[in-house]
N, C-alpha and C positions, 0 to 999 in steps of 0.2 A: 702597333700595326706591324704584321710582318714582313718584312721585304724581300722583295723579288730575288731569285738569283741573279747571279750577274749575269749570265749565259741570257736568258727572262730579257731582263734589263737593254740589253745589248741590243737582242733583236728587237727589241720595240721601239727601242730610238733608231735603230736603221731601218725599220718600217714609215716611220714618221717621214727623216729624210725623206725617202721616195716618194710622199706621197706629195711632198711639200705642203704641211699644212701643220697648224696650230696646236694643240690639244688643246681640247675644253677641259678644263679642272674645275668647271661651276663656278660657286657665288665665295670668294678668297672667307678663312675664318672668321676677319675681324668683322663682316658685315652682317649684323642681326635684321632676318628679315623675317623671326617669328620667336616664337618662344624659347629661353633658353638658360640653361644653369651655369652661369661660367664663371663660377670661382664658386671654392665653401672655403672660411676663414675660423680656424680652432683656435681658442681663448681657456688656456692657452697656448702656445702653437707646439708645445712638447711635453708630453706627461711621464709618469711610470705609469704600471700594470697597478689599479683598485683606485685610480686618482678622477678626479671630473673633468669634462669636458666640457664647454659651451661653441655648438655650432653655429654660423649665421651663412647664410648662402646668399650670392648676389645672384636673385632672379631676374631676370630683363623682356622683354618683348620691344615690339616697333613703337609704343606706347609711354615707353621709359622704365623706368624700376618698380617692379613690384615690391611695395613695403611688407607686405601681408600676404607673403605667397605659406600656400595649405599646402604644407609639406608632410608627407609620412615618413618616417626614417625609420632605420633599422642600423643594426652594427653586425657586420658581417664576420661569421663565425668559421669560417671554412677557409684553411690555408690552401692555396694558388698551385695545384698539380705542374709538375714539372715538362707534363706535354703540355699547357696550355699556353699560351705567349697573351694573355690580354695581363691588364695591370690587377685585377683580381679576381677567383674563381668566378667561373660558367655559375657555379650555385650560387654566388650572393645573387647573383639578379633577379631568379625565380624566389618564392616566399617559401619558407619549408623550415627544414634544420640547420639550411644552414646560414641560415640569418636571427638575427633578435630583434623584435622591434622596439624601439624607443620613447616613443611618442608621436605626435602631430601637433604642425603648428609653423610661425613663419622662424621658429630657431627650436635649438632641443639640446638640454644637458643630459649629459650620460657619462656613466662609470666606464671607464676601460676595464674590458675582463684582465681579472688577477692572470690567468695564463695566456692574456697577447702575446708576452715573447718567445710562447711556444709557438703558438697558432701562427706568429708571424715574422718571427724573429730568429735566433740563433740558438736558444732550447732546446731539446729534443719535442718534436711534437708527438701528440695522444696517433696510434698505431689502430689505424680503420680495422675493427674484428673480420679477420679474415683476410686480407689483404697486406703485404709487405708495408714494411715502416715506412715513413716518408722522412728524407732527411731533412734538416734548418734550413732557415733561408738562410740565403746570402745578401750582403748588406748593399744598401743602395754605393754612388763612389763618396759618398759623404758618410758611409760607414752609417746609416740611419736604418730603422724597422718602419713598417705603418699598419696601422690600424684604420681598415676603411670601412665608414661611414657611409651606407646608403642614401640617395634623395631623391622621393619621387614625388612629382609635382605634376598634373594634370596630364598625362602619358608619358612626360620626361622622365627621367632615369639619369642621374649622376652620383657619382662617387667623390668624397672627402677623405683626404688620407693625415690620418691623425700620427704624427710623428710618435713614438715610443721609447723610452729610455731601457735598454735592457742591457744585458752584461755585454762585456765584450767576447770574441769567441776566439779560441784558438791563441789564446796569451798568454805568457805566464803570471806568475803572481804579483812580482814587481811591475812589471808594463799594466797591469789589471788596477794595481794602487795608484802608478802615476796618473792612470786614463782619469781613474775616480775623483784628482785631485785636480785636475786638468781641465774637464768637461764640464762646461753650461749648459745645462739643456738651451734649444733654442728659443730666442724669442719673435712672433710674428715683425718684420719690416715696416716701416712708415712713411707712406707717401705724403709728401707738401706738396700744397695748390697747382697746379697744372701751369706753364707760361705758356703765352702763344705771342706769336710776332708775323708779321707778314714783310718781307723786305729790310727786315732787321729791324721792324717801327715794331714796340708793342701794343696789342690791340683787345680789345674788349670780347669775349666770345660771344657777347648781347649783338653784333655785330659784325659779322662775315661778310665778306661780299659773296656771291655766285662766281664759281670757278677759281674762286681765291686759294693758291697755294699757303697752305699756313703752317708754319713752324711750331711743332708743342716739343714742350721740355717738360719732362717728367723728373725730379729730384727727389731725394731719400739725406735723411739725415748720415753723418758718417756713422755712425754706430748700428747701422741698419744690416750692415755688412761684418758680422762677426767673425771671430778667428777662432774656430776650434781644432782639436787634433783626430787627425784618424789613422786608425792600425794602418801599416803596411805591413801584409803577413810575410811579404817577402824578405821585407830589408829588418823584420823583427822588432820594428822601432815604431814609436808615434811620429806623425808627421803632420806638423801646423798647418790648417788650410784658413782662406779666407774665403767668406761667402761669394758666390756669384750670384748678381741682380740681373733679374730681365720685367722687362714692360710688356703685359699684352693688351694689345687695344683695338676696339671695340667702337663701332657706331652703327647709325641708322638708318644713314646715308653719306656719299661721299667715298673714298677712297684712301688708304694707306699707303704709302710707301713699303711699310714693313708691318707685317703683322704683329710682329715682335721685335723690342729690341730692348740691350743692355750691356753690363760691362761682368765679363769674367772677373776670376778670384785675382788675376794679377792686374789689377785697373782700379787705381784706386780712386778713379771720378765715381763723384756722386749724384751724377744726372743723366739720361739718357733721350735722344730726340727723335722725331720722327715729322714726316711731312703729312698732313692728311690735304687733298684734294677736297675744296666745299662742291657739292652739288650743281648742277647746272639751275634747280627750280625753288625757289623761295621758303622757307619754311625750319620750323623747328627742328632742329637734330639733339639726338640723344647721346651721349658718347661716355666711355666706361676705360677706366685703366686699372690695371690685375696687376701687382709688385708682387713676381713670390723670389723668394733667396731659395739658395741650391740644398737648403735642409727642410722644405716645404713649408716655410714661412710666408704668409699671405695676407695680405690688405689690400684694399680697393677702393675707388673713387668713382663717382658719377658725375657729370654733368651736362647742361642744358646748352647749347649751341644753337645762336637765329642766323640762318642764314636769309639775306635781305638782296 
């Protein structure tokens, strides 16, 4: 999303002041109150250019998880113009050229095209007839490429970004050797069982009270959090990074403290927590937790919540 100027900014919070009142920001991310795609999970989570992929999206509605959501996908062929500010070109979203389709169905394997690291990476890419070159991308700060993944499901539209292994750019040939000697592709993270506690007692999620403050702890194995290296083109050198974890969570009803939460690459805890507020009115809640690591590594968790 683009951001305001600060000039923009400035005057709309001193509008606010004056007016002394609220802003409505609507219904907060984590509250599903209709249909929705939040999260696609690549198996697996890093490839090269001509390798497979296997996608699985977690589809949700107020109803709980779709197992068997009719997905149509595509792989999106058209690298991201440098006026555009969303995370992939204006054309993947329309059907034409500059999309492939894939299949249909509730998952879909697909080849990464042999020239992703052009299309989307540090390459030189293919030069639109008639129109000035487009230069490489630039890498995410995890030094990563993507290959994104369309999904469309009953009018929804989301994007899956398929991590890519491609050369490094702008190195020489010994940094190029070490990188190669160096580098794990990444592997998708792993969420263990959800805790909940209410008052420090732990407590069954079969049973909630109404308006119960409840404590969930979200945990990941230590290995969930890899250490890779990335260029600094400045200091000319590789430089060790450790993955960062965050948690996004999700329900049906009810309220979050945090819509997100997690520990940077310097934090080497292996759990993250959050408060969710039970509902004031009896009944079934559905509730969902998204693990992705800072090199686009993704796993997810569902489960069923009574509040009584």
């Amino acid at each position: 999303m683009r951001r305001a100027p600060i000039t923009t900014a400035a005057a709309l919070a001193a509008a606010l002041l004056v007016a002394g009142c609220k802003p409505d920001f609507g219904q907060p991310p984590s509250l599903v109150s209709g249909p929705r795609l939040l999260a696609f999970k690549g198996e697996p989570a890093e490839v090269r250019p001509g390798d497979t992929v296997a996608v699985t999206p977690l589809a949700v509605s107020p109803m709980g998880t779709d197992a068997q959501p009719m997905i149509d996908w595509a792989l999106c062929l058209t690298p991201k113009p440098l006026d555009e500010n969303n995370v992939v070109a204006g054309d993947c979203l329309a059907d034409g050229d500059g999309v492939m389709p894939i299949g249909s169905g509730p998952t879909v394997s697909a080849e990464v095209p042999l020239d992703a690291c052009a299309l989307f990476g540090p390459d030189p890419p293919p030069q639109p007839p008639g129109e000035p070159p487009l230069r490489p991308r630039d890498p995410d700060v995890s030094g990563g490429y993507y290959q994104p993944v369309r999904a469309r499901d009953a009018g929804l539209t989301g994007f899956g970004l398929e991590r890519v292994t491609c050369n490094l750019a702008q190195a020489g040939a010994q940094i190029s050797v070490d990188f190669a000697m160096r580098y794990h592709a990444n592997a998708n993270p792993t969420l263990l069982p959800l805790a909940a506690s209410i008052g420090g007692q732990p407590v069954s999620l079969g049973a909630i009270p109404i308006n119960a403050k409840v404590d969930f702890n979200a945990s990941w194995p230590s290995e969930s959090a890899e250490t890779y290296p990335v260029y600094d083109i400045v200091g000319q050198q590789l430089v060790d990074h450790r993955e960062s974890l965050r948690v996004s969570w999700f329900a049906t009803a009810g309220s979050f403290e945090h819509d997100t939460s997690g520990r940077d690459e310097n934090d080497a805890a292996t759990s993250t927590d959050d408060v969710w507020t039970a509902p004031a009115t009896p009944g079934l809640v559905h509730l969902w937790l998204v693990l992705r690591d800072s090199r686009g590594g993704v796993d997810f968790a569902s489960y069923d919540v009574m509040v009584e």
